[in-house]
DSSP file (Angstrom, degrees, kcal/mol; ACC not computed):
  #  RESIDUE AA STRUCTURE BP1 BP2  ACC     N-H-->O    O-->H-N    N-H-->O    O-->H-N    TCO  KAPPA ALPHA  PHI   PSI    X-CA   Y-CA   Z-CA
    1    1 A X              0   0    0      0, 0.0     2,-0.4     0, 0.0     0, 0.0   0.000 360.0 360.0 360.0 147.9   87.9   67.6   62.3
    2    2 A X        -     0   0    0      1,-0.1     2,-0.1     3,-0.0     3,-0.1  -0.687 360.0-115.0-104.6 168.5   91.3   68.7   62.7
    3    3 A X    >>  -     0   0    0     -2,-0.4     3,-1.9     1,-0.2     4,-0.7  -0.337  31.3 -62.2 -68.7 153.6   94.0   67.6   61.2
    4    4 A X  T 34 S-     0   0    0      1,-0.2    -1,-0.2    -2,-0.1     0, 0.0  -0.269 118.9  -5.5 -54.8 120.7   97.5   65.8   61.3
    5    5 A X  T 34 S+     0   0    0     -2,-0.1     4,-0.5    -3,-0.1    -1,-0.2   0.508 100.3 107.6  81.2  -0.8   99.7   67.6   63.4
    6    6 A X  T <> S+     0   0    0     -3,-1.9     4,-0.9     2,-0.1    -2,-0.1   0.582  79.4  57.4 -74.2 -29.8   97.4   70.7   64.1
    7    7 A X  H  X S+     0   0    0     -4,-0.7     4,-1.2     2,-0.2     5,-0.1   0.939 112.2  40.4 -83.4 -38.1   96.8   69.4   68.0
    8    8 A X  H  4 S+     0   0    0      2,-0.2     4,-0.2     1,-0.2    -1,-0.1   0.806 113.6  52.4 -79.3 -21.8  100.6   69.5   68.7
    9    9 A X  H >4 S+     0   0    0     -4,-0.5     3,-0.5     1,-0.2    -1,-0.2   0.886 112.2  50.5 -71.5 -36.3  101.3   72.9   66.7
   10   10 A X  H 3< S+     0   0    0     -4,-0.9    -2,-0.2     1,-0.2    -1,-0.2   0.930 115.0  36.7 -80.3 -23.9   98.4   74.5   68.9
   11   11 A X  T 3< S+     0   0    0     -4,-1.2     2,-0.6    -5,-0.1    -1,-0.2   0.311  86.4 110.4-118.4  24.1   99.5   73.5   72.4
   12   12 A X  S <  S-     0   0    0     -3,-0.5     2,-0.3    -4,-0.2    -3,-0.0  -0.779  83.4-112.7 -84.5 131.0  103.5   73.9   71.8
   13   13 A X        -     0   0    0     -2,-0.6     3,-0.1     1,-0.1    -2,-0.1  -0.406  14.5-123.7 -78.5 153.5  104.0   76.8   73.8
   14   14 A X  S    S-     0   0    0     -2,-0.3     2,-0.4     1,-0.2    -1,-0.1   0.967  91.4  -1.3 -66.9 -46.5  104.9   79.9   71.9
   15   15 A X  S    S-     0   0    0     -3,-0.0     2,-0.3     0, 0.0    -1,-0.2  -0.960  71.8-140.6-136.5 166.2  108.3   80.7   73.9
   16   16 A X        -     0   0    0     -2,-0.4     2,-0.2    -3,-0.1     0, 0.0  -0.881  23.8-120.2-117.7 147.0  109.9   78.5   77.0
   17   17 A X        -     0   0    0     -2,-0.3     2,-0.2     1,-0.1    -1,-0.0  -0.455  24.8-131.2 -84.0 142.9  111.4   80.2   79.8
   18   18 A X    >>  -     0   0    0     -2,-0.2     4,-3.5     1,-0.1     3,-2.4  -0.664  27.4-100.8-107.1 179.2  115.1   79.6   80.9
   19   19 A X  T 34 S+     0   0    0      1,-0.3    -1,-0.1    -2,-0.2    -2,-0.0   0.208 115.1  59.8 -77.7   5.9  116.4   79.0   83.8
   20   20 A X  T 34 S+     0   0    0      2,-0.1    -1,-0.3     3,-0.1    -3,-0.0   0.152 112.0  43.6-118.0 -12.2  117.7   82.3   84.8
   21   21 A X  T X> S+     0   0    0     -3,-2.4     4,-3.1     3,-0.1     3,-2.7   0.821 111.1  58.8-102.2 -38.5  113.9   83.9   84.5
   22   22 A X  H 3X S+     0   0    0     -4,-3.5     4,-1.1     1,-0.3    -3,-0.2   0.827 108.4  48.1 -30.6 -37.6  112.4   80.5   86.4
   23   23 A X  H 3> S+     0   0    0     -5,-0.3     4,-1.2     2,-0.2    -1,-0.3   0.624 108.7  47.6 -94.3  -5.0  114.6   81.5   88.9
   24   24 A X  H <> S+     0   0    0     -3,-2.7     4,-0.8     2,-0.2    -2,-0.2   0.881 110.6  57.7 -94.1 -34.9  113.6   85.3   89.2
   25   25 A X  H >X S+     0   0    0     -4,-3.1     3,-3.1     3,-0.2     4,-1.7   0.973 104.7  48.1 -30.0 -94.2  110.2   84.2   89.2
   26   26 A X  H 3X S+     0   0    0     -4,-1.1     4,-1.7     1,-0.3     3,-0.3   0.652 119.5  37.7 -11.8 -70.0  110.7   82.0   92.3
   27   27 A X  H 3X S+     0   0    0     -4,-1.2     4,-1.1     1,-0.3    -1,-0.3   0.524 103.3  62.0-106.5   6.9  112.2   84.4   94.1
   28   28 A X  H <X S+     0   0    0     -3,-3.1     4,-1.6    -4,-0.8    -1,-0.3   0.883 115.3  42.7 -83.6 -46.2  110.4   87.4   93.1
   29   29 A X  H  X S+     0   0    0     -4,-1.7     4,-1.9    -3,-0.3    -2,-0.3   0.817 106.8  60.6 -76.7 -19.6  107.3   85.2   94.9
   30   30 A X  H  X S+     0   0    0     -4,-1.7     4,-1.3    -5,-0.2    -1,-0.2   0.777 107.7  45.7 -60.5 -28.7  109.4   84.1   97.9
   31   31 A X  H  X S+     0   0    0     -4,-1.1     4,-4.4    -3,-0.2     5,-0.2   0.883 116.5  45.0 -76.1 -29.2  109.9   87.8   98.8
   32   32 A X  H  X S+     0   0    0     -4,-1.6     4,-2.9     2,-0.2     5,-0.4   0.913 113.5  40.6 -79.2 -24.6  106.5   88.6   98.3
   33   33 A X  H  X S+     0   0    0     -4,-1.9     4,-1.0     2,-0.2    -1,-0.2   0.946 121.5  52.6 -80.6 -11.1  104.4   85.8  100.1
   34   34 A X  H  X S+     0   0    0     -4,-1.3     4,-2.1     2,-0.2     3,-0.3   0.969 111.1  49.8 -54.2 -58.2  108.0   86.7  102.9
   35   35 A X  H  < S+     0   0    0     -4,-4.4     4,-0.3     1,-0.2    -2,-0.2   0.765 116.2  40.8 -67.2 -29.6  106.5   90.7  102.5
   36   36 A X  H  X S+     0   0    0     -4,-2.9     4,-1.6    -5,-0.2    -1,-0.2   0.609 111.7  53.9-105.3   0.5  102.7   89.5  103.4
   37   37 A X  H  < S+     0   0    0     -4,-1.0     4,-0.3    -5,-0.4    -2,-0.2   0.974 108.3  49.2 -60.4 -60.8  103.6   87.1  106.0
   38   38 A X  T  < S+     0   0    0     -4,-2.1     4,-0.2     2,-0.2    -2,-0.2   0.445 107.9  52.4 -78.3   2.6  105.5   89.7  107.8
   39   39 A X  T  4 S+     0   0    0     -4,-0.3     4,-0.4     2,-0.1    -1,-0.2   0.688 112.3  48.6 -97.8 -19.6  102.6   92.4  107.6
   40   40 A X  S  < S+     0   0    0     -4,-1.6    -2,-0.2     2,-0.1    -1,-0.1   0.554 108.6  52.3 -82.7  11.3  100.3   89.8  109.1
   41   41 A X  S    S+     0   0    0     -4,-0.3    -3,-0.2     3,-0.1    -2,-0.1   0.469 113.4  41.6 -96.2 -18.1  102.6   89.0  111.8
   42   42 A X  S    S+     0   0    0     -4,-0.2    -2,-0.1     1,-0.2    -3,-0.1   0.531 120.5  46.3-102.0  -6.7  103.2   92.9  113.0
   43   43 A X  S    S+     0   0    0     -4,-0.4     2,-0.3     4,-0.0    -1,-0.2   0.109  94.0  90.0-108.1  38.8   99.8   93.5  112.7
   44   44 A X        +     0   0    0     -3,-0.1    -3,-0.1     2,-0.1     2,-0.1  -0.674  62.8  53.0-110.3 159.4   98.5   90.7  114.3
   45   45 A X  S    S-     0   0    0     -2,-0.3     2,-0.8     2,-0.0    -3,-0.0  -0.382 100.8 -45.9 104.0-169.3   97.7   90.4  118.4
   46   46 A X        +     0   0    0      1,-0.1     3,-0.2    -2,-0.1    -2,-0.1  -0.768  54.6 167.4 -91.9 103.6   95.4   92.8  121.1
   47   47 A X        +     0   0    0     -2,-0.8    -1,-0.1     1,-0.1    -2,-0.0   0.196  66.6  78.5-101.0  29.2   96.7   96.7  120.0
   48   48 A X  S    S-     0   0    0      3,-0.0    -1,-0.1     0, 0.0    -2,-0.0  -0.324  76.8-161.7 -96.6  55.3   93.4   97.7  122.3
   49   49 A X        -     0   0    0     -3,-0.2    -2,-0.0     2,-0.0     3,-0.0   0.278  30.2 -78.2 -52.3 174.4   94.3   97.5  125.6
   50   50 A X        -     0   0    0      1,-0.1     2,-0.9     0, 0.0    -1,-0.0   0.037  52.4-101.2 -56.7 161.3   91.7   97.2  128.5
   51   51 A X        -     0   0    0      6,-0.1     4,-0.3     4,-0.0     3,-0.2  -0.723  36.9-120.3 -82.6  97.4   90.0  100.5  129.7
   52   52 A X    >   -     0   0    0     -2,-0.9     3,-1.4     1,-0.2     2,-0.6   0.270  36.4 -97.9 -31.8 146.5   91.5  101.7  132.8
   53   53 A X  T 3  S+     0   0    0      1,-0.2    -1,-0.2     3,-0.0     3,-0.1  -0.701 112.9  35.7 -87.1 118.1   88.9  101.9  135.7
   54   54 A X  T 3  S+     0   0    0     -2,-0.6    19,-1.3     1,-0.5     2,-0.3   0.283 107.5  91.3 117.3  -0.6   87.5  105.6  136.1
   55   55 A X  E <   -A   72   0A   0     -3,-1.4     2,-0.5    -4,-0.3    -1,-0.5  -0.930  65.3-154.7-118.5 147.7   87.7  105.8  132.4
   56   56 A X  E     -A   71   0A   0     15,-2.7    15,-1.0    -2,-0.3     2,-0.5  -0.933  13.3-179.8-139.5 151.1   85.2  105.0  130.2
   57   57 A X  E     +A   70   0A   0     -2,-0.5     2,-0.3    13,-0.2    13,-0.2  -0.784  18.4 174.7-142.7  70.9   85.4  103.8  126.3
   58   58 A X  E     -A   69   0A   0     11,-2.0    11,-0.9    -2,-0.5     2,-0.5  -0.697  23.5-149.5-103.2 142.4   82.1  103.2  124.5
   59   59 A X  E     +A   68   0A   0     -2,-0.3     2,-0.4     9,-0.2     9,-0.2  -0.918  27.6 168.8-117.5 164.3   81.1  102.3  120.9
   60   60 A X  E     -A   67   0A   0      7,-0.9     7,-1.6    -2,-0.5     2,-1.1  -0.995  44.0 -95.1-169.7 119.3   77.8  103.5  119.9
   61   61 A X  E     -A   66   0A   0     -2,-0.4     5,-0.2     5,-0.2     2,-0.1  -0.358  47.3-176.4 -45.9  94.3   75.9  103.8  116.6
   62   62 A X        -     0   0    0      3,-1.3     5,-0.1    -2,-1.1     4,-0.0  -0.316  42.7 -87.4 -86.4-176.6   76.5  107.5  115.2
   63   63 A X  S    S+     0   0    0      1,-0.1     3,-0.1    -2,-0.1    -1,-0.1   0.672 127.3  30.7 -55.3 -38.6   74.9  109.0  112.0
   64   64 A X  S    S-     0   0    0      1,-0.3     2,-0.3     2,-0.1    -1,-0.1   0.901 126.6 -68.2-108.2 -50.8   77.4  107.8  110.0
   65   65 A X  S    S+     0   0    0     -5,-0.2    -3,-1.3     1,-0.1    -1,-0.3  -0.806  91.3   6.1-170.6-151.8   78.7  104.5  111.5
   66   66 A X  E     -A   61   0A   0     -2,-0.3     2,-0.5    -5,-0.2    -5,-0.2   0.056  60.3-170.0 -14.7 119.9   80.6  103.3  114.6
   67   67 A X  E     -A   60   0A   0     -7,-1.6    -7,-0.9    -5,-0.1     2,-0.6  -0.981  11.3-149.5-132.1 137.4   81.3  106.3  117.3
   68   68 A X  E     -A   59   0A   0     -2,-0.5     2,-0.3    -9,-0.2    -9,-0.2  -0.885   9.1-170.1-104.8 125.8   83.7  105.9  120.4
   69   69 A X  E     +A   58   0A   0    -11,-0.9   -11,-2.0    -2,-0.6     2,-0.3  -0.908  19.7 162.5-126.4  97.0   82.6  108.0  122.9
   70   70 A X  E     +A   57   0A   0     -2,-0.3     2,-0.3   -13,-0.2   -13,-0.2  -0.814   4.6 157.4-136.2 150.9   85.5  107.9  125.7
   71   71 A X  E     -A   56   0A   0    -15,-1.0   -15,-2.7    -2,-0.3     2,-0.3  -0.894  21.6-141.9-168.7 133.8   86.5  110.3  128.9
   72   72 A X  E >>  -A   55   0A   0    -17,-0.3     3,-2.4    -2,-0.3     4,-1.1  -0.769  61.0 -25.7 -77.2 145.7   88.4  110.2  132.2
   73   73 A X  T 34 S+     0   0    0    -19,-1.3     4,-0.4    -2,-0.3    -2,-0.0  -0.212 131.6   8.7  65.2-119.3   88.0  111.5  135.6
   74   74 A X  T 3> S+     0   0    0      1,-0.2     4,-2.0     2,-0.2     3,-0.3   0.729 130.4  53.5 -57.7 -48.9   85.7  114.8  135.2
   75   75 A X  H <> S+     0   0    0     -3,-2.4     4,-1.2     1,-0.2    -2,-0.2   0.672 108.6  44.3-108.3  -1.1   85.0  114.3  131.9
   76   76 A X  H  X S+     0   0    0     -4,-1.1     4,-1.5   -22,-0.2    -1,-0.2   0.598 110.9  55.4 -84.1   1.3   83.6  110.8  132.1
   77   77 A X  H  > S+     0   0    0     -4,-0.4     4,-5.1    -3,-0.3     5,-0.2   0.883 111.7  41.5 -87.1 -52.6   81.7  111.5  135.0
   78   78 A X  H  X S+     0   0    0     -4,-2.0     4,-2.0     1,-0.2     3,-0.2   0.935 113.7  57.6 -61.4 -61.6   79.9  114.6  133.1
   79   79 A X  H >X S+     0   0    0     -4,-1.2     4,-2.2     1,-0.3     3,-0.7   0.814 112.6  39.7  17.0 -86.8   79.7  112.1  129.9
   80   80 A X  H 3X S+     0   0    0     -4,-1.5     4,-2.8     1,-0.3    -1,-0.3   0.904 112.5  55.6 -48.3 -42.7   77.7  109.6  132.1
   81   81 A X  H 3< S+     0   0    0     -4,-5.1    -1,-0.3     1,-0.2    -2,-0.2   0.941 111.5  43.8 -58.1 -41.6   75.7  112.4  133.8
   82   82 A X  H X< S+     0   0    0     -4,-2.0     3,-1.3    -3,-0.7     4,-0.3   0.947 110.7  56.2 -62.7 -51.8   74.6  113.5  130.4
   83   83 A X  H >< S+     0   0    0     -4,-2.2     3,-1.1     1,-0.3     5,-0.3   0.879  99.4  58.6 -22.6 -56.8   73.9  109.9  129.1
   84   84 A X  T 3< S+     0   0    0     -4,-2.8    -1,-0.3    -5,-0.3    -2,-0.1   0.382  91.3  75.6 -84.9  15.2   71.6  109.2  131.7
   85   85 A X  T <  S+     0   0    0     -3,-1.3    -1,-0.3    -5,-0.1    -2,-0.2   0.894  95.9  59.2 -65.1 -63.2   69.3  112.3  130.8
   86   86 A X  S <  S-     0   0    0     -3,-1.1     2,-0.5    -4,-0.3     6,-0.0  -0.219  72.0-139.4-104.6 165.4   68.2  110.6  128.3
   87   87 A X        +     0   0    0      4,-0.1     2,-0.2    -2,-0.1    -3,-0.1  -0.459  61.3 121.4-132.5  47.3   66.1  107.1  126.8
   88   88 A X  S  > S-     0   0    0     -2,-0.5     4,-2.7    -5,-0.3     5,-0.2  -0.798  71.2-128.8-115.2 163.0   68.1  106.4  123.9
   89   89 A X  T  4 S+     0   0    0     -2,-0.2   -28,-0.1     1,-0.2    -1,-0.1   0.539 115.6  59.6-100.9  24.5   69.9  103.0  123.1
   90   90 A X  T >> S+     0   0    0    -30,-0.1     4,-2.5     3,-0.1     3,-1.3   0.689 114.5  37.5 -65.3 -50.1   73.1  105.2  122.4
   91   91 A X  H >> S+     0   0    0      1,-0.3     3,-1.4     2,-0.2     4,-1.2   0.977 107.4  59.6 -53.8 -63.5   72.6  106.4  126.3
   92   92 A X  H 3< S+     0   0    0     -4,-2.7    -1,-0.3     1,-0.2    -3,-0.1   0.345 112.4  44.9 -56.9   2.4   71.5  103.1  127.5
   93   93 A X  H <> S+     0   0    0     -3,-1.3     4,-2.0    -2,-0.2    -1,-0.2   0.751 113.6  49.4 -92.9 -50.9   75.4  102.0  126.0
   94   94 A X  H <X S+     0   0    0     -4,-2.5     4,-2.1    -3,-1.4    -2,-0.2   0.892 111.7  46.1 -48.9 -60.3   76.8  104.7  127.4
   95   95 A X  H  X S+     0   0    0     -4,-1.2     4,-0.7     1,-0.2    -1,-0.2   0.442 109.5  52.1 -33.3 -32.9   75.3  104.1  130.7
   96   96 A X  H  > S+     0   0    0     -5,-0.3     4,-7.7     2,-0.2     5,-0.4   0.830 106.1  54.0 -83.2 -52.3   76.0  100.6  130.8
   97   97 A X  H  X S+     0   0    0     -4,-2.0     4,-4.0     1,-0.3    -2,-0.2   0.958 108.5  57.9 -36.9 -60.2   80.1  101.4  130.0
   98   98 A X  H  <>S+     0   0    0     -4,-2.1     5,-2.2     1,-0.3    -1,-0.3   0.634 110.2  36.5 -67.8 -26.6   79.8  103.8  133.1
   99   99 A X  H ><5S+     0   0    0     -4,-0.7     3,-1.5    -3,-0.4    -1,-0.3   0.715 117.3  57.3 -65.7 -34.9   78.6  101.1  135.8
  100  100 A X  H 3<5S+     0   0    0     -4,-7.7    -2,-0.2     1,-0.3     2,-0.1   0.977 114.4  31.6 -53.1 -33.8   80.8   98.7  134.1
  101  101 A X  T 3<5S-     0   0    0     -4,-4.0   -47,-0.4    -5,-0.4    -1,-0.3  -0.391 115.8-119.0-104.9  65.7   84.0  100.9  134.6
  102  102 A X  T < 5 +     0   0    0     -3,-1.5     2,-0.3    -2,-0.1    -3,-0.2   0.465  50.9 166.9   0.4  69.8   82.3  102.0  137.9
  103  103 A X      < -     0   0    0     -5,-2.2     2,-0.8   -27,-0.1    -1,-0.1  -0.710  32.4-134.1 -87.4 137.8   82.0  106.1  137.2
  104  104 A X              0   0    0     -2,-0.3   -23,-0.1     1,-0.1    -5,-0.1  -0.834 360.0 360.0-117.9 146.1   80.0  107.6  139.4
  105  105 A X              0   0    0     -2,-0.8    -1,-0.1   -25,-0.1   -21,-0.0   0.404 360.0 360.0-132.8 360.0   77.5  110.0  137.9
């Protein structure tokens, strides 16, 4: 059972802040949630633009994870031509990209 005067000694805080660190606080967290605002707001929006037609921009399950398999002209045509060799559902992606963005192979 506690004693008289033991509940007010245990929750006076040990030192009180003045008013000159209250206020470096404050504005030491107004720059920062100001500093993550403005890195979601430049990194924010579409930075992929569309895939030009005759080019082709696919993503595909590699060995290791995610693989972009992308070409123009000549060398998405050969791409496609090689893709379609084959019965895998990496080709079949590929394949798909290359009717989409009309390539002809």
């Amino acid at each position: 059972m506690p004693l008289e005067g033991h509940y007010a000694r245990q929750t006076t805080p040990l030192y009180k802040l003045s008013a000159r660190e209250i206020k470096i606080a404050s504005t030491t967290l107004l720059v920062t949630v100001a500093a993550m605002l403005a890195v979601v707001f430049a990194t924010a929006g579409d930075s992929n633009p569309p895939t030009p037609i005759g080019c082709i921009r696919a993503q595909t399950a590699g060995i290791v994870g995610a693989e972009t398999i992308s070409g123009c002209g000549a060398e998405a045509e050969a791409k496609c031509a090689h893709a379609a060799r084959f019965d895998s559902p990496q080709a079949h992606t590929v394949v798909a990209e290359c009717e989409a963005q009309r390539v002809k192979f």
